[in-house]
N, C-alpha and C positions, 0 to 999 in steps of 0.2 A: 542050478549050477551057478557057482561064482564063482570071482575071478575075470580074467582076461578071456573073452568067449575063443580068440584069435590065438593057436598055441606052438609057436614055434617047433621045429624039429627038431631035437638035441645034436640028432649026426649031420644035420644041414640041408636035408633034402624038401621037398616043398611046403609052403605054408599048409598046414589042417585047419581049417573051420570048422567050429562047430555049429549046430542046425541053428540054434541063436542068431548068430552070426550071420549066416546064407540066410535066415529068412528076411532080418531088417535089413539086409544089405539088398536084396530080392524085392523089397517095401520101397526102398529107397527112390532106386532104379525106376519102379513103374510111375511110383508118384511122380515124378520126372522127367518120366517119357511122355505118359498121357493127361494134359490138364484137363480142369472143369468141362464135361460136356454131355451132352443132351443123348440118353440112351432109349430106346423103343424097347416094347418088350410086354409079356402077359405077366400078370402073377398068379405066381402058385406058391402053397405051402406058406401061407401068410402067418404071423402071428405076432401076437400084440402083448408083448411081454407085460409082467405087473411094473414093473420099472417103467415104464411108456416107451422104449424101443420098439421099435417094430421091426421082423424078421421076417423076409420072405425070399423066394426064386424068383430073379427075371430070366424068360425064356421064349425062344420061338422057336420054328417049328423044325431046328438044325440043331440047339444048342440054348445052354443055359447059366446063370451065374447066380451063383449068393448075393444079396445084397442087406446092407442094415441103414436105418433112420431111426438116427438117436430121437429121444423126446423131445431135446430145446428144437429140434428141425421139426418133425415132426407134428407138433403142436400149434404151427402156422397152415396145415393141411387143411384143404377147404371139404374133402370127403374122406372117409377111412375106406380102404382097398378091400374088395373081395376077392375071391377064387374066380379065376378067367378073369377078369377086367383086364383091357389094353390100357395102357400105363406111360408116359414118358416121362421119365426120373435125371435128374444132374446132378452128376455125380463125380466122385474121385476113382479112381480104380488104384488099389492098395491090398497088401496082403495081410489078412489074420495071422500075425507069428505064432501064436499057442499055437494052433495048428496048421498051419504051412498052407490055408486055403485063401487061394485068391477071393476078392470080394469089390463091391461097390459099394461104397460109403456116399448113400445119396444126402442130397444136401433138399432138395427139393420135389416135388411128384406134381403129375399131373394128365387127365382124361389124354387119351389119346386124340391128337389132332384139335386138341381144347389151345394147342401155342398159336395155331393158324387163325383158327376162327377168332380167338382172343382179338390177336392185333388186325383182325378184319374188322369186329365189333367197333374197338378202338378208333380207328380209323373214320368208320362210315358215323360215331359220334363225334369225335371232332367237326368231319366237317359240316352236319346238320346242324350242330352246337353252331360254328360259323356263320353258317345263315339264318340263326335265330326262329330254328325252330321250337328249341326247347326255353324262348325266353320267357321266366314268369310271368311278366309284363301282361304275354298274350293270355296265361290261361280264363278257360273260362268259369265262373263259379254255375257249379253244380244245382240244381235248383231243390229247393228247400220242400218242396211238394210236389213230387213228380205223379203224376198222371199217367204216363205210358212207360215203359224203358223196356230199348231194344238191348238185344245179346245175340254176339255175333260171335259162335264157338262152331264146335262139333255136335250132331245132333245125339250123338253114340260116347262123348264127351264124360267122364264121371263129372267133370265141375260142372256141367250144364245140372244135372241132378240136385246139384248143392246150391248153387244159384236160387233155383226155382223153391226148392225148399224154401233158403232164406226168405225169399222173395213172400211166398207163400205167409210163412210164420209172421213177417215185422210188416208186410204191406198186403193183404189179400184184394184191399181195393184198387192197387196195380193192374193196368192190363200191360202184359207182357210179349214181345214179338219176338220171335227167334229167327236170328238171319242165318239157316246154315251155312257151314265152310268146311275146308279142311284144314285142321291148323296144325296139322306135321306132313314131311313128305314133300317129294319134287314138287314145286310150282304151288306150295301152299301159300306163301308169303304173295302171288300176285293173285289168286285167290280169296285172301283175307281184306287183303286192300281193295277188290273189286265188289265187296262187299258190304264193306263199310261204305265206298263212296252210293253203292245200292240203298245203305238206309238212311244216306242223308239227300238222297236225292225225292225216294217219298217221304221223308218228315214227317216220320208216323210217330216217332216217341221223344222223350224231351231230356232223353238220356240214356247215351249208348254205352254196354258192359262190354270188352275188349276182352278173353280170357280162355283159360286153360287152363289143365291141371300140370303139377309138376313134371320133371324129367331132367333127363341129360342135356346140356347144352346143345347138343343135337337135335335133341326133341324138339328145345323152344326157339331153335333156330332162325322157322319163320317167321317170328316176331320182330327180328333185328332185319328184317327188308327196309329197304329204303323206302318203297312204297308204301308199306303199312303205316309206315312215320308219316309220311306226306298225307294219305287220306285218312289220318287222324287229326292232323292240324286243319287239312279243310273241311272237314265233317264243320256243319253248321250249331251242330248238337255239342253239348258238353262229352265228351270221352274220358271215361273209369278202364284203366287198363290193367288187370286180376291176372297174371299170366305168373304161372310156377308157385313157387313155397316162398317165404317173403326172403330167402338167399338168394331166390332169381332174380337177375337183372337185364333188362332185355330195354331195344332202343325203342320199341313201342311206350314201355313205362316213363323215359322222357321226354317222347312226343306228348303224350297224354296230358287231358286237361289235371288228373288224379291217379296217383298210383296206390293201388291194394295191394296187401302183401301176398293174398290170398283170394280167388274166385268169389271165395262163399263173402270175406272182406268188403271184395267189389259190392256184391248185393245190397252188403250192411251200411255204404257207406253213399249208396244211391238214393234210398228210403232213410223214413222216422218212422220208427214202429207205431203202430197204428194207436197201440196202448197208451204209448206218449202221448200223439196229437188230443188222443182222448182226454188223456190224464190236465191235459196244457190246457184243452178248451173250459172243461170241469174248472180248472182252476178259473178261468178266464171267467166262466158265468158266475161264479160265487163272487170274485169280487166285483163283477158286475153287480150281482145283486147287493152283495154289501152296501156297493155305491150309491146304489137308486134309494135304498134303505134312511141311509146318511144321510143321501140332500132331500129328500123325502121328508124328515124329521127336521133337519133344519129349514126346509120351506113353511112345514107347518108350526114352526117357532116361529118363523119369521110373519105371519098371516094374523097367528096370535097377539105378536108384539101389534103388527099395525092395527087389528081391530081394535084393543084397549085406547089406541091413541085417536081412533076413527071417531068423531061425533057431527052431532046432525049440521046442518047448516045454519038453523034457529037459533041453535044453543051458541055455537061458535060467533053468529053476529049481536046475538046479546050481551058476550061475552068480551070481544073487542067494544063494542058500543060502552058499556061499563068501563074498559079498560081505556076507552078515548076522552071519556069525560075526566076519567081521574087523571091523568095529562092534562086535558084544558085546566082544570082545575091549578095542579103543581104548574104551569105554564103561565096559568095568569098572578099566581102570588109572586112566580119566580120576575117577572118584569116587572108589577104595580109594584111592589116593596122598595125596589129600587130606587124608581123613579120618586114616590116619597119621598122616601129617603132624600133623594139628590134635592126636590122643592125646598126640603126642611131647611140642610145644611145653607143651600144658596139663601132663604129666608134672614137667615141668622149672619152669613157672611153680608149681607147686604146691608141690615142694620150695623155691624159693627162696624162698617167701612162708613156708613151715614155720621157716626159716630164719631170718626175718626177724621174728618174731612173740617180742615180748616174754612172764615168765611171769607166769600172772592169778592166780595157786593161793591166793597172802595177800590179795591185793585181793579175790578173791571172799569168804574169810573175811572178811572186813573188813567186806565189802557186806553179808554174812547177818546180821551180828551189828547192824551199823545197822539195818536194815530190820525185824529182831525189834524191836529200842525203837523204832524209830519205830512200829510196829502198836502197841506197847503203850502206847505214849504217844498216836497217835489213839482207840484204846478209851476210855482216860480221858475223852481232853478229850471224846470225843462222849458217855459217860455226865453228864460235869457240865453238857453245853450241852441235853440234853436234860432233866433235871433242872431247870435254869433255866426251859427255855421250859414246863416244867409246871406252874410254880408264877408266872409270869408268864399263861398261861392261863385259872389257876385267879382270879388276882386280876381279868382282865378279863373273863369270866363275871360277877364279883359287879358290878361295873361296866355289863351290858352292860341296856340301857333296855327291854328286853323281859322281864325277868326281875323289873323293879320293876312293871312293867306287871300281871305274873301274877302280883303279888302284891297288887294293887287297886288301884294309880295307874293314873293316864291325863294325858295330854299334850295340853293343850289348844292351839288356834291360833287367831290370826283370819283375818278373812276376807282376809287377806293371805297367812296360810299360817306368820306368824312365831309363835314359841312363845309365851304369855303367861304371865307371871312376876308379871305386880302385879297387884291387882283395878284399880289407877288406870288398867291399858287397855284394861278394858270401862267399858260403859253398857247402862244398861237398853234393850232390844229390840234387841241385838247378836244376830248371828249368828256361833258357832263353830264348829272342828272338835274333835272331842272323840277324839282316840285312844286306844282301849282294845288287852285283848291277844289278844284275837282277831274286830277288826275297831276300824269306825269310826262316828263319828254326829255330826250336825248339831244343836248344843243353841242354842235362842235363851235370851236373857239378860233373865230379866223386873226382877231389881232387884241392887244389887254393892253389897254389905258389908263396908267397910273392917276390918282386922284390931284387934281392941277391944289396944289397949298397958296 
């Protein structure tokens, strides 16, 4: 139909709609009424178109609805729906116009009661994360050649079966210890954890397998105990936590020292196939032997080399003994040549110098006879200069002011110390020095008497 879906009444009477019209008008409304929200529900009658929509019935046990999940939605789904699965879908609630059926246009899906446990999961990893349970810091590395390894599953278990295989094929010289448990179902998670702290209390293996086969988050439920977390970080032993299909993710896997994405994984990732260690040591002895081979052959080169250089002890001192003479020998030519030598040239410097030398014979006459007058001419002059100074001596002796002194003078001075020569430089109660000649004295001055003219 085109046109105006809305078509007035020519004689004036009430608006006509037509079914166009009342149904996106009917569309309008709902979307409107009811936003985005969280519906519960089974599905039935599912189907997974070739386009990737998917078509199915949400319903419970009163009543039911259509619902559709386009591909771009759909295609972020972490499982595809079966017949009966419980479901919780967010959705729009909107009407199909082509055909006037109401519908759910979900935008999202998911396990029932998977939105609880989610943000419970969520939750209980934060705050382990918090207290550094999960820091790598702590983990422990797994040891490279295990000798025992415990598994702490179900005994009734299919992964215990796949384990053990493994176990069996890549390690047969393993011994293995099974801790059972129950690892689904009420009180399994304090069960699991009472377990593990059981095989790290006997310390029987030197590396503990954690695990289970897949399932429903419900399933693997007990693995996300808080306790399981805790007595897998205190397990003394390395912890490989194999629990679900490697989509599962459970707070055991990052408690654990190592997470498998799978049971049988766990197994693979505990051991080295035995064919390796074979295969490593094989290798290891060849090049051992290579090696001993090598220095082997170079020892015995090196035995060879020093035998040819090896000789007797006779021969070696006959040998130096020869080789010390021809030294003395080069030794003595290398000095005596010299020394010649040096005889010869001085020989020859000697005579030319004899040669060269004027005669001294009258000059030294000559010398002799100066040197007599000069001696006799110094004896003189040092008789008259001592002569002189004896009689210059003798005059300043009679001159000398100690000698007038010992003979009764005396040298007076004043209190300044200058010599006094007139009575006009005393006065009466003067004090002076009076030097005599052998010693001195302090005279005072009682009265000074000019000299009578």
């Amino acid at each position: 139909m085109s046109g105006d879906p809305i078509v007035p009444d020519p004689l004036g009477g009430p608006v006509v709609l037509t079914v166009s019209a009342l149904n996106q008008s009917v569309a309008r409304l709902l979307e409107r009424s009811f936003p985005l929200a969280w519906v519960s529900g089974e599905i039935s009658n599912f189907t997974k178109a070739a386009s990737g929509h998917w078509y199915f019935t949400l319903k419970d046990d009163a009543a039911q609805v259509r619902a559709v999940m386009f591909r771009g939605r759909a295609q972020y789904a972490d499982f595809l729906p079966r017949e009966g699965d419980k479901v919780e879908v967010r959705a729009l609630v909107s009407l199909y116009a082509a055909r006037g059926d109401y519908q759910l246009g979900v935008e999202a899906i998911r396990r029932a009661g998977v939105g609880n446990l989610y943000e419970a999961f969520l939750q209980l990893k934060a705050q382990l994360a918090a207290e550094g349970l999960f820091d790598p810091l702590t983990k422990r590395q797994v040891p490279a050649f295990a000798t025992c390894i415990g598994i702490v599953t179900s005994p009734q278990a299919a992964a215990l079966h796949d384990v053990l295989s493994a176990l069996q094929r890549r390690a047969p010289h393993c011994r293995v210890i099974v801790y059972p448990t129950a690892v689904q179902g009420a009180g399994a998670g304090e069960r699991i954890a009472a377990t593990i702290a059981l095989a790290g209390r006997r310390r029987e293996c030197d590396v503990l397998l954690v695990c289970r086969g897949g399932g429903s988050i419900e399933d693997l439920w007990a693995f996300n105990h808080e306790a399981v977390a805790r007595a897998i970080v205190a397990a003394p032993m390395p912890v490989i936590s194999g629990v679900g299909h490697e989509t599962d993710v459970t707070i055991a896997d990052f408690a654990a020292d190592l997470r498998a994405p799978t049971p049988t994984a766990a197994a693979e990732m505990a051991t080295r196939p035995r064919a390796e260690w074979l295969a490593q040591v094989a290798t290891h002895a060849a090049d051992l032997q290579r090696g001993w081979r090598r220095q082997h052959a170079e020892r015995t080169q090196t035995l060879d080399w020093l035998t040819r250089r090896l000789v007797s002890p006779a021969t070696a001192i006959a040998h130096d003994r020869l080789r010390l003479q021809a030294l003395q020998q080069r030794l003595s030519y290398a000095t005596g040549m010299p020394l010649a030598n040096a005889r010869h040239a001085l020989r020859q410097l000697g005579t030319r110098l004899a040669a060269q030398l004027p005669s001294t014979a009258a000059s030294r006459l000559q010398l002799a006879g100066q040197a007599g007058r000069l001696s006799a001419r110094m004896a003189a002059l040092g008789k008259q200069r001592r002569q002189s100074l004896a009689s210059l001596a003798a005059q300043l002796e009679l001159l000398n002011p100690q000698r007038t002194l010992e003979r009764g003078y005396a040298i007076v001075t004043d209190a300044r110390g200058a010599i006094v020569r007139s009575p006009r430089a005393l006065h009466a109660r003067d004090t002076v020095g009076v030097r005599l000649a052998e010693g001195s004295a302090q005279v005072g001055i009682a009265s000074v008497q000019p000299a009578l003219e």
